[in-house]
C-alpha positions in Angstrom: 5.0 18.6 5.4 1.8 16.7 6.1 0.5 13.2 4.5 -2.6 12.2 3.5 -3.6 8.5 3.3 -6.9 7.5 1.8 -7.6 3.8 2.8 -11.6 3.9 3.3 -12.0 0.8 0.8 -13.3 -2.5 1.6 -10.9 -4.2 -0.4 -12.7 -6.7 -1.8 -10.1 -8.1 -4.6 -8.3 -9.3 -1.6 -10.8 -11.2 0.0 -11.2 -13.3 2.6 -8.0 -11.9 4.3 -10.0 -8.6 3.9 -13.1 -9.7 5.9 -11.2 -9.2 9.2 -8.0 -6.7 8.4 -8.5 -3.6 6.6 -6.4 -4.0 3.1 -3.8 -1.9 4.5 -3.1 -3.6 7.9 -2.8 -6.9 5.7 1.6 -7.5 6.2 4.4 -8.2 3.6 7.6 -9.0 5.0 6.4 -8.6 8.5 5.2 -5.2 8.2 1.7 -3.9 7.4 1.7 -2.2 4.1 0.4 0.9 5.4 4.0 1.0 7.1 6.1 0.2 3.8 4.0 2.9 2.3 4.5 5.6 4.9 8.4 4.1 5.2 8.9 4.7 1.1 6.7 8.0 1.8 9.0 9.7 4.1 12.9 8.7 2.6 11.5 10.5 -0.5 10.6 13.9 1.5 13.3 16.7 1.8 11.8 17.6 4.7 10.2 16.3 8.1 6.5 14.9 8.0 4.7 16.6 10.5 1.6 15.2 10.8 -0.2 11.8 8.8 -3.6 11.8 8.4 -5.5 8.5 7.5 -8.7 8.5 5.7 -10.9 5.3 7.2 -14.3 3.7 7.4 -15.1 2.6 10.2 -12.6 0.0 11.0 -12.6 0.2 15.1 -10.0 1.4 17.8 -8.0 -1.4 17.1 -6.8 -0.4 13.5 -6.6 3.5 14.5 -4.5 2.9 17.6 -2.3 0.9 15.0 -2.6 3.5 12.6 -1.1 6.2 15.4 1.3 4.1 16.7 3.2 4.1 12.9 2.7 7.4 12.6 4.4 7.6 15.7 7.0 5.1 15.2 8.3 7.4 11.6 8.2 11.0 14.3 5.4 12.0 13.0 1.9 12.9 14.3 -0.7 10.8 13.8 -4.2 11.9 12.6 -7.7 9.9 12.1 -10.1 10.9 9.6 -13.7 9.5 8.4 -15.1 9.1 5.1 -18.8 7.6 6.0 -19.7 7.3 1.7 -18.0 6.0 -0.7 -17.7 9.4 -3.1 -14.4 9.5 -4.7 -11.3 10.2 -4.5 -11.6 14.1 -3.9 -14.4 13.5 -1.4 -11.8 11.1 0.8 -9.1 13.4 0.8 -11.2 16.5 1.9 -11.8 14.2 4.5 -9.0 15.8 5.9 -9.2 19.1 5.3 -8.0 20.8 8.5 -3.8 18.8 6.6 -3.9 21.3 4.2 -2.1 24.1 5.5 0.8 23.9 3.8 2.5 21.2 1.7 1.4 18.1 1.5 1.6 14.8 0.1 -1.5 12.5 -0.9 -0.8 8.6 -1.1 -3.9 6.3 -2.0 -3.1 3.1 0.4 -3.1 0.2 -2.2 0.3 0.8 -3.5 4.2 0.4 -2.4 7.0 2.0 -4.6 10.6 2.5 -4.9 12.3 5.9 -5.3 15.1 7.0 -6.1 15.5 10.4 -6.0 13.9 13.0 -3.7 11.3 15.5 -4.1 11.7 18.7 -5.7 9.3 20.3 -3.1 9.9 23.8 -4.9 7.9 22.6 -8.0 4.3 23.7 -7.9 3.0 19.6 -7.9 4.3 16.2 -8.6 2.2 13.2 -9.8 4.1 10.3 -9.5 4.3 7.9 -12.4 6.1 4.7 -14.2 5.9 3.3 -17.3 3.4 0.4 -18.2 3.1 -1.9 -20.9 -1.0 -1.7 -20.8 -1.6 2.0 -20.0 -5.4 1.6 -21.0 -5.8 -0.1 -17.9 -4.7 3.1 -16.0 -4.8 7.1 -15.4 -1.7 8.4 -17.2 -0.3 11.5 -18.1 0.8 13.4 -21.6 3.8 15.8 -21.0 5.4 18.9 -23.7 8.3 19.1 -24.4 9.5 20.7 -21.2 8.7 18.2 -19.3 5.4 19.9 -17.8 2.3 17.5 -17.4 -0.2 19.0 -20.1 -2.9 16.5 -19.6 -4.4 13.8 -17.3 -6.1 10.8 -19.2 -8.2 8.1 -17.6 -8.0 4.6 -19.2 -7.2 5.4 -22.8 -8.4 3.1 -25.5 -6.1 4.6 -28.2 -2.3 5.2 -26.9 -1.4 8.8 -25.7 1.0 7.9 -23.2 2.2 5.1 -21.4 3.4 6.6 -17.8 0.5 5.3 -15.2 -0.3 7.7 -12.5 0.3 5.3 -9.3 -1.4 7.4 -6.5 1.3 9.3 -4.9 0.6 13.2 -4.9 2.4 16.2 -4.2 1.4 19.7 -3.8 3.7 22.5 -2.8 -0.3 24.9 -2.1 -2.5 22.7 0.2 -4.5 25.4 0.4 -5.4 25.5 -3.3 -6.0 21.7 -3.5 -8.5 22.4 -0.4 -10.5 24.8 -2.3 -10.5 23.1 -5.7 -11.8 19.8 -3.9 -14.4 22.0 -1.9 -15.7 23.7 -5.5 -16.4 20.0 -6.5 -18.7 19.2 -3.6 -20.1 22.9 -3.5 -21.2 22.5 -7.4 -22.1 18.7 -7.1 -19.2 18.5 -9.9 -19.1 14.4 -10.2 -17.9 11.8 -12.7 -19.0 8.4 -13.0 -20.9 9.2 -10.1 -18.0 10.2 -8.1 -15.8 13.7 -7.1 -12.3 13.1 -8.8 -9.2 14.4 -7.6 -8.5 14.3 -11.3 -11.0 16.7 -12.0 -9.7 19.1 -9.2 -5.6 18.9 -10.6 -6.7 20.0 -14.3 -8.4 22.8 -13.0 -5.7 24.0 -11.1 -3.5 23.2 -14.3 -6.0 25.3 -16.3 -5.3 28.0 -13.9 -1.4 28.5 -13.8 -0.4 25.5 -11.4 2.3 23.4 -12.7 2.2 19.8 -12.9 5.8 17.4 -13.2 5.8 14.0 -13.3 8.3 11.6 -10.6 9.1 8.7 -11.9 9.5 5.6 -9.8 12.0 3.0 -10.1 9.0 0.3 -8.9 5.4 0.1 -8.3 4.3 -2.4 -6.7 0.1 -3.6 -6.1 -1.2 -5.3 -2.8 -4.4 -5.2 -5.1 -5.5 -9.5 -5.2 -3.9 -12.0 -3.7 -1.3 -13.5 -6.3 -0.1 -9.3 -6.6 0.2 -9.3 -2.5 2.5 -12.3 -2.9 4.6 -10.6 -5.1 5.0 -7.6 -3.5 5.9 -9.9 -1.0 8.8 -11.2 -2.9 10.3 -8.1 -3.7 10.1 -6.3 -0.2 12.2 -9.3 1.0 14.6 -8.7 -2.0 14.9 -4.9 -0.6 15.7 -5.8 2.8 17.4 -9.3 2.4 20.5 -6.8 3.9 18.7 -6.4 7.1 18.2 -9.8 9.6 14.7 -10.7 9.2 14.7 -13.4 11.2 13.4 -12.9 14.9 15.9 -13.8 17.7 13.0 -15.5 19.8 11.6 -17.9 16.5 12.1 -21.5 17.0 14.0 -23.1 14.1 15.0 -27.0 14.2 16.2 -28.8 11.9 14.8 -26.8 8.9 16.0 -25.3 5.3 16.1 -21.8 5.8 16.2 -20.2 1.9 16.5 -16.4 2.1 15.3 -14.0 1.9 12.1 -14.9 4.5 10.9 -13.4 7.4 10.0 -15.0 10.3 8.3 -13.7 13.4 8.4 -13.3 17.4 7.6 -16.5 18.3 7.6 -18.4 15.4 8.0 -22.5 15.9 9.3 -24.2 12.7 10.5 -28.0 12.4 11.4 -30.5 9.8 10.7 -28.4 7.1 12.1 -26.2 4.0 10.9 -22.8 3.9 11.9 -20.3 1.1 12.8 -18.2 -0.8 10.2 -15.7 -0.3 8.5 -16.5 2.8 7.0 -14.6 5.5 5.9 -16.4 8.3 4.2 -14.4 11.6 4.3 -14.6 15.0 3.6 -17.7 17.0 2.8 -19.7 14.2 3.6 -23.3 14.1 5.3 -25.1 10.9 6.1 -29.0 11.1 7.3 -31.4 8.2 6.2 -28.5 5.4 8.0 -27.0 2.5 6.9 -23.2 2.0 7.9 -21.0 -0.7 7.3 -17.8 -1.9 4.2 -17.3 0.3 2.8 -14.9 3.3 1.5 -17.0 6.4 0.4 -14.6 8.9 0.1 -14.9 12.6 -0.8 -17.6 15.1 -1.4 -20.8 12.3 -0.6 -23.6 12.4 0.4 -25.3 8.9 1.2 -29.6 9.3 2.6 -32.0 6.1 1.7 -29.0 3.7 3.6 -28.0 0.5 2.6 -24.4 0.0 3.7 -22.4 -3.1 2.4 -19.0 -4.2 0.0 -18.6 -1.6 -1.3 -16.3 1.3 -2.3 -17.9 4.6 -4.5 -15.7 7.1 -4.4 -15.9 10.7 -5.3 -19.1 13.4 -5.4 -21.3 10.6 -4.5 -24.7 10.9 -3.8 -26.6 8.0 -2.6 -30.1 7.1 -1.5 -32.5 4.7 -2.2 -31.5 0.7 -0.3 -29.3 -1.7 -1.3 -26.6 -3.4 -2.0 -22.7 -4.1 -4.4 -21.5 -2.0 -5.6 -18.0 -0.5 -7.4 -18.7 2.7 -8.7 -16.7 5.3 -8.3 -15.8 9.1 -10.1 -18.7 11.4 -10.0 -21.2 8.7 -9.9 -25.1 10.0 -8.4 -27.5 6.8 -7.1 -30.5 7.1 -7.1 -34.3 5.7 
């Protein structure tokens, strides 16, 4: 079994914390999300992963040491491909060719989930799906009666269905997949300006390859800030069984309300954090109350009431109260 992981985008919706960290790097609960992805990813699959392969701009030898070293960390090789345009979704995963030998899985990198059951890898394809209260904001999917996926339908305006494709992908032929993406780029075959993996699924449905849907039990978006800080919440809420607090974080005379991570390092004083808090390493916390909030690494946060908000890193912050989004580098104070 072999992943693909397309996470070229610049992530602008998540700006400014997207200026310096590639969308994916950007951590919930202490983790980057690229890592809760591949985590939820694998715990799904019958069998082992192989290989990951992630689909990047060029983000520098930083990020794609990172990138190896969770591949690494699941058991699994890890892989670095480049998409150097912007041409859809096909185009990115064709990045990556060379992966499709055999089964394989394709997860877009701006989405966690929650599964409960495992993959039926004997089915010919699985697009993974959950129910929406808005599906003309989405992709989703029209079944028979037998459960098979009969069609794929982008952003409807009148209701067909209302089971959102979330960008999780199996296919039981990687070699098919390969040449129905490559028959788009051979014959310029584009939408909106773009090659659609869409596009390349209903032609192998056309053709005899079965579609099912897997539902999830949770789909969760790291698409803007106030969805990051929810996703936030509810990773805590998933692991509030584990000890999230690091041994070597500094806590004095504080209000701990679970469940929050804090990081290596961490120094926190005469303050109340929580619930929902994730604080990173080596940053510094005095006389504040935090809740349901992400403050990444090395800042420093004085006399501040934070709520709902998302805190970059080396910030240093003091005395106001309020929801904020602020950046890496930032220097506010009053």
């Amino acid at each position: 079994m072999k992943i693909i992981i397309p996470m070229a985008g610049r992530g602008t919706r998540l700006r400014p914390h997207t200026l310096t960290t590639p969308k994916p790097l950007v951590p919930v609960a202490g983790k980057p999300i690229i890592d809760w992805l591949v985590t939820d990813i694998i715990n799904m699959c019958p069998e082992p992963v192989e290989e990951i392969g992630f689909i990047i701009g060029d983000f520098g030898k930083e990020v794609e040491d990172n990138l190896i070293q969770i591949a690494q960390a699941h058991g699994a090789k890890g892989s670095i491909h480049y998409q150097k345009q912007a041409l859809g979704t096909a185009h990115a995963i064709l990045c990556a060719k060379e992966l499709m030998d055999g089964k394989v899985i394709v997860a877009f990198a701006d989405t966690l989930f929650r599964a409960e059951q495992k993959i039926d890898t004997e089915k010919d394809g699985v697009i993974f799906v959950q129910k929406v209260e808005d599906p003309s904001a989405f992709g989703v999917i029209k079944m028979d009666e037998q459960g098979k996926i009969t069609a794929f339908v982008e952003k409807p305006q009148t209701f067909v269905s209302d089971l959102a494709i979330i960008g999780i992908y199996y296919f039981k032929d990687g070699p098919y997949l390969r040449n129905e993406l490559q028959y788009l780029i051979d014959n310029d075959l584009k939408e909106k300006g773009e090659f659609q993996l869409t596009n390349a699924m209903e032609t192998m449905k056309q053709k005899g390859y079965n579609f099912f849907p897997g539902e999830v039990a949770e789909w969760l978006d790291c698409g803007n800030k106030e969805a990051t800080v929810y996703t936030n919440q509810r990773v805590l809420e998933f692991n509030q069984h584990k000890n999230l607090i690091s041994p070597n974080a500094r806590i004095n005379q504080c209000v701990i309300i679970p469940p929050c991570y804090i990081g290596h390092g961490a120094d926190i004083s005469f303050s109340v954090i929580g619930p929902h808090v994730s604080i990173g390493e080596k940053s510094k916390i005095r006389g504040s109350v935090i809740q349901n909030s992400i403050v990444l690494n090395n800042t420093t946060i004085i006399n501040y009431n934070l709520r709902n908000s998302m805190i970059g890193n080396h910030v240093k912050m003091n005395d106001t109260s309020r929801s904020v989004s602020i950046g890496d580098y930032t220097n506010q104070s009053h």
